[in-house]
N, CA and C atoms as a LAMMPS dump frame, in Angstrom:
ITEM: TIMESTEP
0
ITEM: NUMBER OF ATOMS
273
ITEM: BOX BOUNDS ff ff ff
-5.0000000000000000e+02 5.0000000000000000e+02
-5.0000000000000000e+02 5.0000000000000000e+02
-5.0000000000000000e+02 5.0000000000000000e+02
ITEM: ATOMS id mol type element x y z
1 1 1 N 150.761 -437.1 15.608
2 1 2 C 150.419 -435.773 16.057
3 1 3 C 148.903 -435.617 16.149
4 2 1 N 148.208 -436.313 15.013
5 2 2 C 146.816 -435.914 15.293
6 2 3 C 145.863 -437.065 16.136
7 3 1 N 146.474 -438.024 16.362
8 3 2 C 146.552 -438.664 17.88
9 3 3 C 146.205 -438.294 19.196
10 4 1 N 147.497 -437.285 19.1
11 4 2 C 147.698 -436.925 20.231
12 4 3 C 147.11 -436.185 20.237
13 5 1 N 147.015 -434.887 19.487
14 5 2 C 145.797 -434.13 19.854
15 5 3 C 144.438 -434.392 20.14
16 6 1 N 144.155 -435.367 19.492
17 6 2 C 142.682 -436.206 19.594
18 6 3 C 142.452 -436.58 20.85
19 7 1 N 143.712 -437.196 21.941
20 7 2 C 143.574 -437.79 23.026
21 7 3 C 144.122 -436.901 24.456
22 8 1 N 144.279 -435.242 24
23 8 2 C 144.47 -434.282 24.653
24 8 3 C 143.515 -433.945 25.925
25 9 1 N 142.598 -434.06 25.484
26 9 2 C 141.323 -433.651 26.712
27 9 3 C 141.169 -435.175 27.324
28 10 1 N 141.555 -435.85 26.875
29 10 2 C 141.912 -437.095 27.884
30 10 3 C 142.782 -436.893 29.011
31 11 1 N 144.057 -436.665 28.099
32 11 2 C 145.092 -436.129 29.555
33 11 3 C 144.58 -435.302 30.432
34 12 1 N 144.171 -434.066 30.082
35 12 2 C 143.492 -433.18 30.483
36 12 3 C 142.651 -433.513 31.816
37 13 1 N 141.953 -434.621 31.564
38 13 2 C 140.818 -435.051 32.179
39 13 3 C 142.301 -435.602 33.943
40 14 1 N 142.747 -436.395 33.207
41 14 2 C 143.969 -437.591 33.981
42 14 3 C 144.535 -436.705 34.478
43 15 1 N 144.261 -435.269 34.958
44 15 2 C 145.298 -434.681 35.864
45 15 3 C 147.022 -434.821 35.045
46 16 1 N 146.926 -435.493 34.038
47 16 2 C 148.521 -435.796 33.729
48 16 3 C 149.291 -434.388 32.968
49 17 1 N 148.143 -433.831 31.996
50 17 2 C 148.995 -432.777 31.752
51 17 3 C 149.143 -431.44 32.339
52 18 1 N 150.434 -430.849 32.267
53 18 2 C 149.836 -429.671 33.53
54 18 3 C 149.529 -428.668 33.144
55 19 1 N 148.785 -427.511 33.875
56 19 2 C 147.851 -426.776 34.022
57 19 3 C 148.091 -425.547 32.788
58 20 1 N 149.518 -425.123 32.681
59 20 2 C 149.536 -424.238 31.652
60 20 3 C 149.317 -424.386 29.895
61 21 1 N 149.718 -426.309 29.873
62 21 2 C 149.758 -426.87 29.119
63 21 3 C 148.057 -426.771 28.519
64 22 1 N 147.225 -427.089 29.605
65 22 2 C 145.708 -427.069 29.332
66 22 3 C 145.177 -425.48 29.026
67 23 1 N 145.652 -424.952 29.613
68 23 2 C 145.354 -423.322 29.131
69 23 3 C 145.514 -422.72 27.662
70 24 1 N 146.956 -423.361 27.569
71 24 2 C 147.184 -423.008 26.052
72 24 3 C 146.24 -423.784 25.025
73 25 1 N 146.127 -424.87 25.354
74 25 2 C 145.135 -425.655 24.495
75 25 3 C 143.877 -424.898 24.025
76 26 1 N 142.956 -424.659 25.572
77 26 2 C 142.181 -423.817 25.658
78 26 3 C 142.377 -422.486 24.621
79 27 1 N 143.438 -421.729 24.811
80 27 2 C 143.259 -420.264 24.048
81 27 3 C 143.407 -420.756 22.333
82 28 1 N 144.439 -421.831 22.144
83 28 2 C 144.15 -422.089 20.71
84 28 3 C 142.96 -422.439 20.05
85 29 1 N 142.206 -423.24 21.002
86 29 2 C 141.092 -423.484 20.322
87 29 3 C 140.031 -422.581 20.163
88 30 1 N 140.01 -421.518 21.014
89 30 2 C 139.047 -420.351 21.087
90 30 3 C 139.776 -419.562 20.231
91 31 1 N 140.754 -419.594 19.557
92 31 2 C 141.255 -418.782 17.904
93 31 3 C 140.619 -419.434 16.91
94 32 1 N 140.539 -420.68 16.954
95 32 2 C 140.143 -421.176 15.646
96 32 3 C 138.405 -421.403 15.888
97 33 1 N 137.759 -421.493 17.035
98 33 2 C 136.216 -421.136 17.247
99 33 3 C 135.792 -420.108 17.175
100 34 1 N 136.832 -418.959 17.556
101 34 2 C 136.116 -417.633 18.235
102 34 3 C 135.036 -416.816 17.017
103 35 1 N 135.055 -415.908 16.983
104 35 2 C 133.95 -414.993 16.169
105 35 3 C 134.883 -414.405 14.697
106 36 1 N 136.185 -414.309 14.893
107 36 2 C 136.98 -413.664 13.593
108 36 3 C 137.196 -414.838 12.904
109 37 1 N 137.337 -416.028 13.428
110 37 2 C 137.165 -416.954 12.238
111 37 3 C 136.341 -417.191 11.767
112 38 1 N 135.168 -417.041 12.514
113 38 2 C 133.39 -417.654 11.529
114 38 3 C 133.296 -416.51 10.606
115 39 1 N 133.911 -415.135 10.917
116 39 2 C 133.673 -414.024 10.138
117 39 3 C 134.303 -414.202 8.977
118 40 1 N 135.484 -414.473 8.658
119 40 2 C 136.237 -414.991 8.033
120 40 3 C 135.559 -416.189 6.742
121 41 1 N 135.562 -417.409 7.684
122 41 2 C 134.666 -418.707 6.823
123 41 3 C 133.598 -417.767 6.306
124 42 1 N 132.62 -417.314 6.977
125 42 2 C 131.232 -416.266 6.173
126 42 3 C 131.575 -415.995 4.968
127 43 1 N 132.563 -414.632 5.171
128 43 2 C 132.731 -413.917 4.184
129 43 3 C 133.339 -414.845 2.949
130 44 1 N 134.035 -416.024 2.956
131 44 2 C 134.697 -416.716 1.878
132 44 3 C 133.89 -417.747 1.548
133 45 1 N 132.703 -418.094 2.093
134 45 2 C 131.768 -418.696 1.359
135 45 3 C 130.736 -417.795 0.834
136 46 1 N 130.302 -416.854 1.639
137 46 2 C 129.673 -415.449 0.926
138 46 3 C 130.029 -415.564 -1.049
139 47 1 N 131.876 -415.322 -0.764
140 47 2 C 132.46 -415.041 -1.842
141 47 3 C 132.204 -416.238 -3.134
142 48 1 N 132.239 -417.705 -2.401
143 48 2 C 132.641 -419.104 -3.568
144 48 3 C 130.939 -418.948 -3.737
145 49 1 N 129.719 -418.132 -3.15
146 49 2 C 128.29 -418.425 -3.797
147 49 3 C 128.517 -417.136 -4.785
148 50 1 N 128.805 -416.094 -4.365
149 50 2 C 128.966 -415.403 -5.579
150 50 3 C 129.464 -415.622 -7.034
151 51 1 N 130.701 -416.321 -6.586
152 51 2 C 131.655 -417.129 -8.096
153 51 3 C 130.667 -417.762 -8.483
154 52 1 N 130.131 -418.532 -8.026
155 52 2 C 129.402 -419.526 -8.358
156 52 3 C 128.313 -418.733 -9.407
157 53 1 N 127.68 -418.276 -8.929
158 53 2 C 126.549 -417.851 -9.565
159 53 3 C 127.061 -416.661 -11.177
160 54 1 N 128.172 -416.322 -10.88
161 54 2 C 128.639 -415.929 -12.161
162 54 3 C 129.202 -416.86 -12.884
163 55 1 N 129.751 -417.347 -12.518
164 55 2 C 130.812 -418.108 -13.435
165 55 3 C 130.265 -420.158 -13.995
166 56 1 N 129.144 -420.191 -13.516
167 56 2 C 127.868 -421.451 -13.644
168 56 3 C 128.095 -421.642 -14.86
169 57 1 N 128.562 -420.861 -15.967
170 57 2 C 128.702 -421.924 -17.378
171 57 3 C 130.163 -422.504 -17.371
172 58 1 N 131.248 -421.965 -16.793
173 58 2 C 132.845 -422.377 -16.913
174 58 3 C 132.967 -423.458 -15.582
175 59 1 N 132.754 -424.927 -16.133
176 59 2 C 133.306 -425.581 -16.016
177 59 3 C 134.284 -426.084 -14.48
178 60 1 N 135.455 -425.731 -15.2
179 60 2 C 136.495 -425.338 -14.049
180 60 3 C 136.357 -424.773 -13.09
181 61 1 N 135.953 -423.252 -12.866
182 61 2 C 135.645 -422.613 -12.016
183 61 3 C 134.871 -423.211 -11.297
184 62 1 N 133.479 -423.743 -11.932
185 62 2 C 132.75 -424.537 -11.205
186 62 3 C 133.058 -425.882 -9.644
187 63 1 N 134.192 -425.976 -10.39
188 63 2 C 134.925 -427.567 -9.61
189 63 3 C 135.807 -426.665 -8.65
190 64 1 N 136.053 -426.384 -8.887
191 64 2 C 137.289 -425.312 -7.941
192 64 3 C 135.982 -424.629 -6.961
193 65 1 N 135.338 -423.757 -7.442
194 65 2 C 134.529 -423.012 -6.124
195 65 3 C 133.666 -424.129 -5.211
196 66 1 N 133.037 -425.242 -5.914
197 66 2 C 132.665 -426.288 -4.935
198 66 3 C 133.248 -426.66 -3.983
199 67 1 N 134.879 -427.042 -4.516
200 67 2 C 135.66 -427.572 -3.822
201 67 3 C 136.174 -426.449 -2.756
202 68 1 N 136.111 -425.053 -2.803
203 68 2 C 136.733 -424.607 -1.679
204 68 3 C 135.244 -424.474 -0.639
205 69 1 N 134.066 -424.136 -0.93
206 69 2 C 132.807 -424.308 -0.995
207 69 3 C 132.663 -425.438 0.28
208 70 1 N 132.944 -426.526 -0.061
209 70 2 C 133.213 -428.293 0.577
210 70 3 C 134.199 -427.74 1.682
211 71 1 N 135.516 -427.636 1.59
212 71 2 C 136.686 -427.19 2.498
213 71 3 C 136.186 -425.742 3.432
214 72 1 N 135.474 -425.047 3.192
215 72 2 C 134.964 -424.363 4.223
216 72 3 C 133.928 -424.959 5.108
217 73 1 N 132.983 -425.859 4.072
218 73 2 C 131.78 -426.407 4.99
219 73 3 C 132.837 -427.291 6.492
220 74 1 N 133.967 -427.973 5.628
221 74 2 C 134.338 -429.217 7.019
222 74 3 C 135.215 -428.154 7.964
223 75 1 N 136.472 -426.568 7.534
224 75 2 C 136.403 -425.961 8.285
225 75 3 C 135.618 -425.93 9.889
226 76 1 N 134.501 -425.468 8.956
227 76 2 C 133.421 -424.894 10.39
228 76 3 C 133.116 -425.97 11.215
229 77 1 N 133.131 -427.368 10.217
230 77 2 C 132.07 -428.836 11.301
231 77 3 C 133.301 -429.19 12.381
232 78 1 N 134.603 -428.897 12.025
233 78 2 C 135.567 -429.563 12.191
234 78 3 C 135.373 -428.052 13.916
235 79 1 N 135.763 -426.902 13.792
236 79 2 C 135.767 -426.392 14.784
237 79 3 C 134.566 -426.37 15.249
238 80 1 N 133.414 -426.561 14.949
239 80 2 C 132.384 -427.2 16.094
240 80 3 C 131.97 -428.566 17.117
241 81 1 N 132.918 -429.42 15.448
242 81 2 C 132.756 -431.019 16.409
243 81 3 C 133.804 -430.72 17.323
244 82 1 N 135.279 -430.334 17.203
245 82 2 C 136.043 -430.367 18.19
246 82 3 C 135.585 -429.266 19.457
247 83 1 N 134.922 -428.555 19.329
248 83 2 C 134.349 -427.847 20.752
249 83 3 C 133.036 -428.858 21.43
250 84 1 N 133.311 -429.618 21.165
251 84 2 C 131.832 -430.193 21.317
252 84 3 C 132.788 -431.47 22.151
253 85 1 N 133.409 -431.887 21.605
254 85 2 C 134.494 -433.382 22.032
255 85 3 C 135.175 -431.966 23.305
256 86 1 N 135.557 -430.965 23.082
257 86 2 C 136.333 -430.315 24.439
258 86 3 C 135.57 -430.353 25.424
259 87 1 N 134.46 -429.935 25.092
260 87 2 C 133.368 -429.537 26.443
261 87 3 C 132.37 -430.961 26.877
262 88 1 N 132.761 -432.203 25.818
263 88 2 C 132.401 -433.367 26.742
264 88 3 C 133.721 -433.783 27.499
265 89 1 N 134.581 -433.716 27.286
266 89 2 C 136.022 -434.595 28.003
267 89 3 C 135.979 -433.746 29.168
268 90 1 N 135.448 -432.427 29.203
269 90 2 C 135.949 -431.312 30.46
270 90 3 C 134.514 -431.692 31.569
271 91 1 N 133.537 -432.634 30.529
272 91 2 C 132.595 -433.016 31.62
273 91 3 C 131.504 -431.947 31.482
């Protein structure tokens, strides 16, 4: 599956997949780029620097807010590298 998605804007490119098929692609990926998700990622790393800065002697908390901290950073790289791989395959 994540193959195939990987090699999507290939087809894309090959005329092979058809046209509504590429549209939908298109609108999913502008959900997970658009502006309510970065608002979203913001506000929940906003939130894991706040934890952070209270909770800096416990340990645990510590490992846990990094770690969601980390999982938001690749979030965002992940919907920028893949707009970046869309808009080279589209040329």
């Amino acid at each position: 599956m994540l193959l195939l998605a990987a090699a999507a804007p290939l087809f894309a490119q090959a005329d092979i997949m058809p046209a509504g098929m590429t549209s939908l692609m298109q609108s999913i990926l502008a959900v997970f780029t658009g502006p309510f998700v970065q608002t979203i990622l913001t506000i929940c790393f906003c939130g894991c620097a706040v934890a952070y800065g209270f909770n800096k002697d416990n340990e645990k908390m510590k490992r846990n807010i990094i770690a969601i901290g980390v999982a938001i950073g690749i979030l965002a790289g992940a919907s920028f590298i893949t707009g970046a791989i869309w808009d080279a395959a589209q040329g």
